[in-house]
N, C-alpha and C positions, 0 to 999 in steps of 0.2 A: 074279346073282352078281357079274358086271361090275359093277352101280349099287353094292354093297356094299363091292364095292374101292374105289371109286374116294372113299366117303362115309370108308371106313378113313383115304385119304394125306389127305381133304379135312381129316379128325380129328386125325391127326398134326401136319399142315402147324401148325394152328391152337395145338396145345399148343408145340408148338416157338417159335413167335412169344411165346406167353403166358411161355414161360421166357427167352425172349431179354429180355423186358420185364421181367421180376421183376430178372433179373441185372443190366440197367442201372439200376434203382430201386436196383437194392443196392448196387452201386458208385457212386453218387449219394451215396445215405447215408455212406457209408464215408468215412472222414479217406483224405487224398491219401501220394503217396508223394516224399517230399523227395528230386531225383535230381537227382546233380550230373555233366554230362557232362564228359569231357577231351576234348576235341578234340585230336585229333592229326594233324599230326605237332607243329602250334603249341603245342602243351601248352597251349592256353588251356580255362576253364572255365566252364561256364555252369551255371546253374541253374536248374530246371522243377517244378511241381507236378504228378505223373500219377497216373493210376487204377492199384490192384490190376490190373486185371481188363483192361488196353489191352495191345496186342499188339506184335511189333517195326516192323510197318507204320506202326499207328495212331501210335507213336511216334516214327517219320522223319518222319509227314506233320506231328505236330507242332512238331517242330523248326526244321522248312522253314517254318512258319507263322512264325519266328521269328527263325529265321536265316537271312538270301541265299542259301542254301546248296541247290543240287539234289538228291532225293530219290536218282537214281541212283549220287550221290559218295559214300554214306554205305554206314557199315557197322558194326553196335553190337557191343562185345565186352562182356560181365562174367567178373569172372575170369578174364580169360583166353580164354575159347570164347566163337565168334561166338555171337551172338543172330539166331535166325533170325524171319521177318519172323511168321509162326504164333505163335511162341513168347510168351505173355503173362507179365505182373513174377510172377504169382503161383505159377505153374507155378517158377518159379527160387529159393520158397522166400519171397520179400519179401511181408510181411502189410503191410496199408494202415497208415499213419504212422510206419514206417521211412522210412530213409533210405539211398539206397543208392548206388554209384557207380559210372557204367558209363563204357566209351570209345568215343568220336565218333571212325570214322578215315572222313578225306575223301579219295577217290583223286582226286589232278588228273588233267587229261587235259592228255594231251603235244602239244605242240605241232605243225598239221599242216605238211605238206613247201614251202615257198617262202613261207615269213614265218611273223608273228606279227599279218598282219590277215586279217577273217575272210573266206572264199570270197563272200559278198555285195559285197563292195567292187567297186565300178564305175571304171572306169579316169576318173579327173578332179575324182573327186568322194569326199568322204571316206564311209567305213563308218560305218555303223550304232555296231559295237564294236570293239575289236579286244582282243585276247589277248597278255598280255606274260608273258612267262618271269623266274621269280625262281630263284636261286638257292637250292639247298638249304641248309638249317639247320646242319645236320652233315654228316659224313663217309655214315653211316647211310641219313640221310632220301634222299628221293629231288626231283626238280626239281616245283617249283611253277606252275602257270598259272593267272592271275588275269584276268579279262573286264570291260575297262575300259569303258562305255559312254558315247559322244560324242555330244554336242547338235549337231544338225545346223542346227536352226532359226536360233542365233545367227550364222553363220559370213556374212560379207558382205564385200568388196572393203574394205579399208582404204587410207583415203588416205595417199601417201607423203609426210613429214612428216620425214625425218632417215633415216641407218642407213648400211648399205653392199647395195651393189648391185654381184655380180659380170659385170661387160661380157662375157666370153669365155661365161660360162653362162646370165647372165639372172636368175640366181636374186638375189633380195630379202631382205636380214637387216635387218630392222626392229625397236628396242630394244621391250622389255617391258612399255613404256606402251604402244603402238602393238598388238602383240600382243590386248590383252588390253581387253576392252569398258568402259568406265566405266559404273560403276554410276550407275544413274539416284538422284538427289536424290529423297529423301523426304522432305516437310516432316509435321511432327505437325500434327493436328486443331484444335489449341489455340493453335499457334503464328501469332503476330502479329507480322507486319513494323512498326517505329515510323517515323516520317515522316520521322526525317533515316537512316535507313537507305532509304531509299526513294528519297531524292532529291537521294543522296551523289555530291559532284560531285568524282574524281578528278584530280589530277593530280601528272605526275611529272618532281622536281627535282632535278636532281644537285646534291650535296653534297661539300666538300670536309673533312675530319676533320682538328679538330686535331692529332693524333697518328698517325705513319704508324705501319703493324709492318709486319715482313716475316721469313722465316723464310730463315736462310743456313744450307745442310749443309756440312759440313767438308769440305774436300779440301786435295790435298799442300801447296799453296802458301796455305793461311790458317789462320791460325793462331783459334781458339775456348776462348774461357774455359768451362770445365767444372766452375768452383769453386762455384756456384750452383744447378746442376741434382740432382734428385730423381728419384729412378728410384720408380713408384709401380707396387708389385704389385696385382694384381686379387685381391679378395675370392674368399668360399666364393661358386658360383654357387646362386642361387634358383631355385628350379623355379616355376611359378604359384600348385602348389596350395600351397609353404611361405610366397611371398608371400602369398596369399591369408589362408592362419591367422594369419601376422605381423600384417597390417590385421584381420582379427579382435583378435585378441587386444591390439593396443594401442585397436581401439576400445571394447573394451570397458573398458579402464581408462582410457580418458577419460571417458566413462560412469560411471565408476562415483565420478570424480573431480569429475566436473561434479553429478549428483546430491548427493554427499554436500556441494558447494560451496552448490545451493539447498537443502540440508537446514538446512544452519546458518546460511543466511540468514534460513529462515523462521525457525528455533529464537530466534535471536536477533530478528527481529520480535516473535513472541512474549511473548518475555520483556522487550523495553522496552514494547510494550504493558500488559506482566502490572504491572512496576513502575510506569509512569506510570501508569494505572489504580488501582494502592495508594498511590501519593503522592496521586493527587487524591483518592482516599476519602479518605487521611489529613486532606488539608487542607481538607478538607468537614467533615471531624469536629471538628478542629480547630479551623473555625470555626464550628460550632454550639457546644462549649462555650465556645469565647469568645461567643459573643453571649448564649446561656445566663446565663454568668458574670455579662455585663457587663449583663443586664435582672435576675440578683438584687442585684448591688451599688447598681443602680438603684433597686428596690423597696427594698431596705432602708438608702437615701441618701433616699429620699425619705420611710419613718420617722418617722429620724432628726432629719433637717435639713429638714423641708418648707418649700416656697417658693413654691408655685402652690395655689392653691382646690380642685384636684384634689388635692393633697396633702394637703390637710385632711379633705376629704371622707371618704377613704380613714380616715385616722384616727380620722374619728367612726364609719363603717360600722364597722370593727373593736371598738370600743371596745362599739359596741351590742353588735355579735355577741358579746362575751364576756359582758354581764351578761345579755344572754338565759339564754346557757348557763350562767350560775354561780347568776342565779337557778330554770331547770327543773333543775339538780341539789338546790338545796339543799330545793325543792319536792317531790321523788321520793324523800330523803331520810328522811322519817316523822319527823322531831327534834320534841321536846318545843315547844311553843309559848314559852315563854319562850328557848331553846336556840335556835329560828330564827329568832322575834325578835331576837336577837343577831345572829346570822350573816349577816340580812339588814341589819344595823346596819353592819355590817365591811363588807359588800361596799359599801354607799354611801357609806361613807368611803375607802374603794378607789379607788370610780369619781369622787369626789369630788378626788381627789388627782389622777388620770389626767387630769381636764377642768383643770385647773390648768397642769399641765405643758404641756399643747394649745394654753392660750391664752400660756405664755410663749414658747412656739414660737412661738405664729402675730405674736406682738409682736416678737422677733428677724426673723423672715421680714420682716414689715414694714421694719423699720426697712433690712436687707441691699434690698429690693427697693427703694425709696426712694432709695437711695446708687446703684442699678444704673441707676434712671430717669433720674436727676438729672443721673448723667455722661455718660451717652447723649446727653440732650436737649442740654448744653455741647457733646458732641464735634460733633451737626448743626450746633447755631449755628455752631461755627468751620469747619466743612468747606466749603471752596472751590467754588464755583459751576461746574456746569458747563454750559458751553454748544456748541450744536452749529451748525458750520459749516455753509457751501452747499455744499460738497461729502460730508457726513454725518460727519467727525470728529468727537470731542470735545474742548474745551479747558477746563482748569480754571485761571480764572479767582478770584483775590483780591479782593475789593472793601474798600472804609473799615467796611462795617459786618461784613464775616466776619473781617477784623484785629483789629475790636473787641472782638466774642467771644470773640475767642481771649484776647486779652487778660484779659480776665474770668475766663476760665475757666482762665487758669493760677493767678489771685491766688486763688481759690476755692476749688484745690487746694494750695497752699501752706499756705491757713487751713488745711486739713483734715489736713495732714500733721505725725504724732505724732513724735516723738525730736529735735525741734527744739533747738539749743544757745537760751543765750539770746538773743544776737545775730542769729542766721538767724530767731527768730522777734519783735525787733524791724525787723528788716529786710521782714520781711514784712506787719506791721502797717502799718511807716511808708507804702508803698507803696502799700496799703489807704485810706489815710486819705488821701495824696495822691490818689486816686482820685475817690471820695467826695464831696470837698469841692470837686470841680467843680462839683457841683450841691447849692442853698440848699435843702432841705426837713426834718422834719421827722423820716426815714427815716435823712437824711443826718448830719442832725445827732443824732441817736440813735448809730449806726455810730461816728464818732469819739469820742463822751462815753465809750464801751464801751472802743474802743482803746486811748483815755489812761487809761483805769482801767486795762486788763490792763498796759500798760506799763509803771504806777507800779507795784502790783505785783510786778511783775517785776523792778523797778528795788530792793523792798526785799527779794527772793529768797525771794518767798511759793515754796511746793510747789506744782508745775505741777496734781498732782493736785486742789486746793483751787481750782484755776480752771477745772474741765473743766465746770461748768455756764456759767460766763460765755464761753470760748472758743465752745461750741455755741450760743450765745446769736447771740454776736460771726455765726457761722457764716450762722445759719439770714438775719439780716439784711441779711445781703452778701446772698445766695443770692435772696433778695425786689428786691436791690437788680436785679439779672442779669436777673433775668425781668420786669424793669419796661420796657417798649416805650420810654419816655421818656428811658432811660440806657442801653437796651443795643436798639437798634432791631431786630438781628435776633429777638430776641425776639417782635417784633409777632405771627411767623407761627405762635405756638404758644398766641396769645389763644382763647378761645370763638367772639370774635366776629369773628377773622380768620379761624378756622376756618366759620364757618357762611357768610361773607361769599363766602370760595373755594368754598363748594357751590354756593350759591348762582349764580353767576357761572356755573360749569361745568352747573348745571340750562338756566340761560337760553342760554349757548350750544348745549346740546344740542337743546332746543326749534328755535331758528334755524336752526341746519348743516342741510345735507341732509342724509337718513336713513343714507348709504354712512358722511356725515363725525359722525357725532353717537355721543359717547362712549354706550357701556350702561349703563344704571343701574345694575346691577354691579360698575363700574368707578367709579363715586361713589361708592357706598355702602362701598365698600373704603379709596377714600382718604381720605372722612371719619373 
């Protein structure tokens, strides 16, 4: 019977635990209860997360977990009636995630009899803490005791360094530097001494200031001008934390000032990018259709007006290409055999007319190209020699036979020059003839017979037009006269055989020179 009791409380014991454990699973689960305490008599307020299901114990000891505050100062009121230490939130009606609000009263303890330090205090040597007395709040509250606790480890003889010292007592008033331990220097982890701070050599000079001040107060016998001074009231005072949102809030409209400043910095990068970028496309397009432009006005100038053997060529391609195609159309056509025998008739009178035009072209191009060679080769004869100094200048040098050319080569273009009065164009002849008949040949004497004819002539006021074959005549004669090495020497270097002479010459010095100095046969081949 006994083993069966005792297996009963062993059974109980067990279910009792097994519910203590369910109910802390449940209030585990359960949302907390928002409790805001008053402390009193401070009327200050704290706030706590607790459980349904915690007790007024469980509730001081958390408090204490949280506030300085001893378990035995406390005493919880809601509504009015204490809360006893048994008593749990839920028994008083509060379900988990309520909010509820109860009051913290802290009873001090009064202060005991012969001070306000604690009975540990050893005669010489300072306590642990000591207990100071504040005065109550109101009329109502009752007196405060708060337990100040002192560092003893810091406390060491200080050296006397200034103050007052009373002689009759002994006792030492030493100012509030003196008092009070300096804090030891802390340097950061990162922080670097530089070398002239390192190896900064003081020293100290008195100075004299141009300008003294000095400050006089009034009294009976001086008198003080008053007509300049400013009485300046003090501002609303700042507390930290209004300072504090002041520097917020004006940093943040620097911020926000400074952003939108690199906004429209970039914006505007952008956008002279975006425009330089469409000007240059522009002016890429722009110049593609100019060069465009200016290779059809090319193609259809060259046509038109051809002037090089590529021009012509081009002319004959085309010209084929079209009777190709006019002959496989009129081919694929099906026309009666007499009917395309015509049309084939047409067309080669067509392209008969076409090859005619080609060749008056290529006769005009001639004759422009001939007038183009002719004045070229005059302008080299007369262009001035250059030659290069020992220092690597060039100088251009005249000689008798580039003065001569010139010479030639203005009377040459005078012949050639049309809207002549009659006198400019005796005057030009005369000149001519004096020329000429420096030298006895047969060239020579042709040249003048020509001249005194156009003169007379001109002397019975024939139409200029009626002499344009004898003037070309007169022309083409002088122009033989020019390129004769015997009357106009610079001439010589545009012979065949002064040309083959100058390869020649440049062959055998290549041959001789060393390999570094010996022109490339590329370089002949070019200037022959």
């Amino acid at each position: 019977g006994g083993g069966g009791g005792g297996g009963a409380e062993a059974g109980g014991g067990d279910a009792g635990d097994a519910a203590a454990a369910a109910d802390a699973d449940a209030d585990a689960d359960e949302p907390a209860v928002d409790a805001t305490f008053v402390i009193m008599p401070e009327n200050f307020q704290h706030m706590m997360k607790l459980r349904a299901g915690m007790s007024g114990a469980e509730i001081k000891a958390a408090i204490a977990g949280e506030l300085p505050l001893p378990i035995d100062t406390m005493s919880l009121r809601f509504k009015g009636a204490p809360l006893a230490d048994e008593t749990r939130l839920r028994d008083l009606g509060i379900a988990p995630g309520d909010a509820a609000h109860i009051e913290l009263v802290v009873e001090y303890k009064q202060p005991a009899a012969g001070g306000g330090s604690k009975a540990n205090a050893v005669p010489g040597q300072l306590p642990d803490s000591i207990d100071v007395e504040l005065p109550p709040l109101s009329a109502t509250s009752q007196t405060r005791v708060l337990t100040v606790p002192i560092d003893v480890t810091q406390v060491k003889k200080l050296p006397y360094l200034g103050g007052f010292r009373n002689k009759r007592t002994g006792v030492e008033y030493m100012h509030a530097a003196m008092q009070t331990d300096k804090k030891p220097t802390e340097w950061k982890k990162d922080f670097k001494f530089t070398r002239e701070t390192q190896t900064q050599d003081q020293r100290s000079r008195t100075l004299q200031t141009k300008r003294e001040a000095s400050t006089q107060m009034q009294r009976p016998d001086l008198l003080i001008d008053e007509s300049r001074d400013v009485e300046v009231d003090s501002g609303a005072y700042m507390t930290s934390e209004e300072h504090q949102a002041l520097r917020c809030e004006k940093t943040l409209i620097i911020q926000r000032y400074t952003r939108g400043w690199r906004a429209r910095n970039l914006a505007d990068q952008l956008r002279r990018q975006r425009d330089d970028d469409e000007a240059e496309a522009g002016e890429a397009a722009e110049a593609a259709r100019a060069k465009a432009e200016a290779r059809r006005r090319r193609e259809i100038e060259r046509r038109m007006r051809p002037r090089t053997h590529e021009d012509f060529e081009i002319l004959y391609n085309e010209l084929e290409a079209w009777r190709l195609l006019e002959t496989s159309k009129i081919n694929e056509a099906s026309l009666p055999p007499d009917v395309k025998q015509a049309t084939l008739k047409q067309l080669l009178h067509k392209e008969t007319k076409l090859l005619q035009t080609i060749d008056r072209l290529k006769i005009a191009a001639n004759h422009e190209n001939r007038d183009v060679r002719i004045a070229k080769t005059l302008a080299d004869m007369a262009n001035a020699k250059r030659w290069e100094n020992a220092d690597g200048s060039l100088v251009e040098v005249h000689t008798p036979f580039t003065t001569r050319a010139k010479e030639l080569m203005q009377l040459y273009n005078g012949l050639r020059l049309p809207l002549l009065t009659t006198d400019e164009r005796l005057d030009v002849l005369l000149h001519v003839k004096w020329t000429v008949k420096e030298f006895d040949c047969n060239l020579t004497r042709e040249i003048v017979e020509l001249i005194d004819r156009e003169a007379d002539l001109l002397n019975r006021g024939r139409d200029p037009k009626s002499m344009e074959g004898l003037r070309r005549r007169i022309a083409n004669l002088f122009l033989h006269f020019v390129e004769t090495p015997e009357f106009n020497p610079e001439a010589g270097r545009y012979t065949v055989s002064s040309v083959l002479a100058e390869s020649e010459a440049q062959m055998l010095a290549m041959t001789m020179a060393p390999p570094s100095l010996a022109p490339s046969r590329e370089s002949v081949a070019v200037q022959v």
